[in-house]
SERO-4910 file (N, C-alpha, C, O; in steps of 0.05 Angstrom, whole numbers):
BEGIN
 pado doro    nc1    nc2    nc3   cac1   cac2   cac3    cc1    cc2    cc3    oc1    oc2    oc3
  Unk    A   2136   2120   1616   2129   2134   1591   2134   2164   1595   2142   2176   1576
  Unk    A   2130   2177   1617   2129   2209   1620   2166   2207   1632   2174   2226   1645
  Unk    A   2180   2193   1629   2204   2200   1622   2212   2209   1597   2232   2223   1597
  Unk    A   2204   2205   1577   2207   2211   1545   2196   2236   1542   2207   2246   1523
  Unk    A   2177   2252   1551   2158   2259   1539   2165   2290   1531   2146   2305   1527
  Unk    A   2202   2303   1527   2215   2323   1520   2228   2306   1490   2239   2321   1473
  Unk    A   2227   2281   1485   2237   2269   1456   2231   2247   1456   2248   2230   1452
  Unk    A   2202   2241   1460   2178   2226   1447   2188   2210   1427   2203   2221   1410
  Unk    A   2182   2182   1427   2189   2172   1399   2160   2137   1391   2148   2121   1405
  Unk    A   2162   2139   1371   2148   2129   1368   2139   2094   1381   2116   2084   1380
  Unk    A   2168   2080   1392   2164   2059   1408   2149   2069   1436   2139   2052   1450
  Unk    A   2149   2100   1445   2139   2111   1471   2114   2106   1467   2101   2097   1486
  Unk    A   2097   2113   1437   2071   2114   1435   2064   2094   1429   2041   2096   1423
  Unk    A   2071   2067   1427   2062   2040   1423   2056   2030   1460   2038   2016   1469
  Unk    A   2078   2043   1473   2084   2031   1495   2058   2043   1511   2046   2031   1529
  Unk    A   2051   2076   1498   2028   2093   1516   2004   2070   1498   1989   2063   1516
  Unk    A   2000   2063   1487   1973   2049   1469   1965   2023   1486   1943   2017   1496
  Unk    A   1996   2008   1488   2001   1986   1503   1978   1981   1533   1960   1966   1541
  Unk    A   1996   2016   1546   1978   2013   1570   1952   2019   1579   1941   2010   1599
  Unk    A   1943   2034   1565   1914   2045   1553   1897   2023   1542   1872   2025   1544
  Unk    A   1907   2002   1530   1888   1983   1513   1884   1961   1552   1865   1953   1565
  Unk    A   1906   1959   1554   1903   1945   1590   1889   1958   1601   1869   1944   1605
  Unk    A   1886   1984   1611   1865   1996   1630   1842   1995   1619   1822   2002   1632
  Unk    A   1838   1984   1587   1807   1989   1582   1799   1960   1578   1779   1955   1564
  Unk    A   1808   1946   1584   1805   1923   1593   1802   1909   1616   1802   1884   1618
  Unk    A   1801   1919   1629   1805   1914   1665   1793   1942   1678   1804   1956   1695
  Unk    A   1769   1945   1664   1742   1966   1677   1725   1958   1710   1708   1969   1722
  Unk    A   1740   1935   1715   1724   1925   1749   1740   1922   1762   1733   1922   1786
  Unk    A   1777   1918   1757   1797   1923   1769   1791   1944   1793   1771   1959   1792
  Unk    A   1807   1946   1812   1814   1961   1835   1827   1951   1858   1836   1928   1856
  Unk    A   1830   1964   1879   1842   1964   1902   1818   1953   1922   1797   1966   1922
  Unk    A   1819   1940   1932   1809   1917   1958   1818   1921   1979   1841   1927   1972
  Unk    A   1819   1923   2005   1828   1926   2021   1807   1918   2053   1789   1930   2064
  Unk    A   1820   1896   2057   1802   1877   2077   1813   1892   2106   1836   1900   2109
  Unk    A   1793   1896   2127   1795   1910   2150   1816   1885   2171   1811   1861   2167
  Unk    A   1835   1891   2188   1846   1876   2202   1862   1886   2226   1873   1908   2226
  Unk    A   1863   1870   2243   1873   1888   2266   1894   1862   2277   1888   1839   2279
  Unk    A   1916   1873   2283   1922   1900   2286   1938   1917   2267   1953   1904   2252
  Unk    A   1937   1939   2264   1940   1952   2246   1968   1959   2238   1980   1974   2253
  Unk    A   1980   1949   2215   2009   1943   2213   2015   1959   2190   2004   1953   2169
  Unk    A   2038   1983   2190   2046   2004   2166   2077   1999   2167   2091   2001   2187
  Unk    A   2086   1989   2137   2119   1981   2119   2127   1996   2106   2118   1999   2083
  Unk    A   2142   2008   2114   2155   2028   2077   2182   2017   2083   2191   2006   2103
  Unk    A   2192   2024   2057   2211   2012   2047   2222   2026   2018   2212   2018   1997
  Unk    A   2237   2042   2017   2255   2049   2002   2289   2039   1987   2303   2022   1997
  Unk    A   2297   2054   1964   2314   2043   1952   2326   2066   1934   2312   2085   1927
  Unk    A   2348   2065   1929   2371   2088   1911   2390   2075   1906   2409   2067   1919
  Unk    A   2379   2074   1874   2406   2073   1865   2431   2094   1846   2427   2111   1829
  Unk    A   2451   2086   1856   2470   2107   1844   2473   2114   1816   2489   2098   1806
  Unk    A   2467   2127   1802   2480   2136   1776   2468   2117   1757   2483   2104   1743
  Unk    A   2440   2114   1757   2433   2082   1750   2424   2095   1717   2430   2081   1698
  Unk    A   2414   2114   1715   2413   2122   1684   2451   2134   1670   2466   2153   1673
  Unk    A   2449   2113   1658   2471   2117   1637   2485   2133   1618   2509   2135   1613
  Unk    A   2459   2144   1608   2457   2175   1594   2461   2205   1625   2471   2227   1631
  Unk    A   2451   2192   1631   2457   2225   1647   2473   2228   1679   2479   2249   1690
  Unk    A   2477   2191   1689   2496   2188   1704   2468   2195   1739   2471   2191   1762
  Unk    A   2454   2204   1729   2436   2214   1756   2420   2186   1770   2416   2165   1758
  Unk    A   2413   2192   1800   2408   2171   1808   2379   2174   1808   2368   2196   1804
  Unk    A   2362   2144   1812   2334   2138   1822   2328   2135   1850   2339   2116   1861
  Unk    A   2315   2148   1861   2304   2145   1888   2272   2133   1890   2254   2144   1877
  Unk    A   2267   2115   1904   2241   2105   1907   2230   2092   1932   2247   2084   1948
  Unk    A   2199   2088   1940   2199   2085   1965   2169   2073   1955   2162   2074   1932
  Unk    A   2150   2061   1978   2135   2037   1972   2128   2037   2010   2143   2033   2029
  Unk    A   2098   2042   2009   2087   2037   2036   2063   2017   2038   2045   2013   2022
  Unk    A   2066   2011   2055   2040   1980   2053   2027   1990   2079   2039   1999   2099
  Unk    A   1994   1984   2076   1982   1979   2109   1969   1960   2102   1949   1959   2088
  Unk    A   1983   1940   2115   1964   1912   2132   1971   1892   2095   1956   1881   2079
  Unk    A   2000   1897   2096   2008   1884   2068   1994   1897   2041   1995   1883   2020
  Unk    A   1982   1920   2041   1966   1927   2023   1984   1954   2009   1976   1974   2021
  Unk    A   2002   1960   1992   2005   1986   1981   1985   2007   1976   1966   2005   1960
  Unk    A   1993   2031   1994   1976   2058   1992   1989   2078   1984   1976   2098   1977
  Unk    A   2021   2078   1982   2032   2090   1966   2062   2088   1952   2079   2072   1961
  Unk    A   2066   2103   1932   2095   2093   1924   2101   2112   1904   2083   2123   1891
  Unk    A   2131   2118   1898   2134   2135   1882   2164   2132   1879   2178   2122   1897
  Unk    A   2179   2144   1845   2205   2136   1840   2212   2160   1820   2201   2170   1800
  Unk    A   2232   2163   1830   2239   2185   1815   2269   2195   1812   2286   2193   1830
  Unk    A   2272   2207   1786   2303   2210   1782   2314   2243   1789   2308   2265   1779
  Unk    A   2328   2237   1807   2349   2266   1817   2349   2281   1800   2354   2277   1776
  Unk    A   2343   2306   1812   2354   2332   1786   2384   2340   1791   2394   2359   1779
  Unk    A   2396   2326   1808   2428   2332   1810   2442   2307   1803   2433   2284   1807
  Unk    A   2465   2311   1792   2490   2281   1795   2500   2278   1814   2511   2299   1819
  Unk    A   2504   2260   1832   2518   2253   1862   2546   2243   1848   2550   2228   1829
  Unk    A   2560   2253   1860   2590   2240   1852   2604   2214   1870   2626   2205   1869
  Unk    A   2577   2206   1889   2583   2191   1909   2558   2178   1907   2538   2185   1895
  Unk    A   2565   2149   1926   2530   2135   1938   2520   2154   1955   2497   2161   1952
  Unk    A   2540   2166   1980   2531   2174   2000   2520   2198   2000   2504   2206   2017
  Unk    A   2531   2218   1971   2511   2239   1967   2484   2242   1952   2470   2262   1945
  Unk    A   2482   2221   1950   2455   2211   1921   2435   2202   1949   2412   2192   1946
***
């Protein structure tokens, strides 16, 4: 949704309502995280090339687990165009 949010349109604000009516529905939801040993940390990342169509720029993203459990993650689109895979 905070990709739109320089030309907002109104399927964006169905989609912001969408996820807002879920989070207020799932008020006991959270993150669990059972103690175990031994203590095991995964990340794992991904890029793809030129994957938005309108602007040709790539997505970069990455995803870390401890003990199978995600603690963090994040994805995000280049402020530059790579004219290559290998520069993206």
């Amino acid at each position: 949704i905070s990709r739109f949010m320089s030309k907002p349109r109104y399927s964006h604000l169905q989609a912001a309502f969408r996820t807002l009516k879920y989070l207020k529905n799932v008020p006991g939801k959270g993150l669990f995280y059972v103690v175990h040993n031994p203590h095991r940390i995964q990340a794992f990342s991904n890029l793809d090339w030129a994957t938005c169509y309108i602007t040709r720029k790539s997505i970069t993203g990455y995803c870390i687990f401890y003990n199978n459990y995600l603690i963090a993650w994040k994805s995000k689109k280049q402020n530059t165009i790579s004219r290559s895979s290998i520069k993206a």
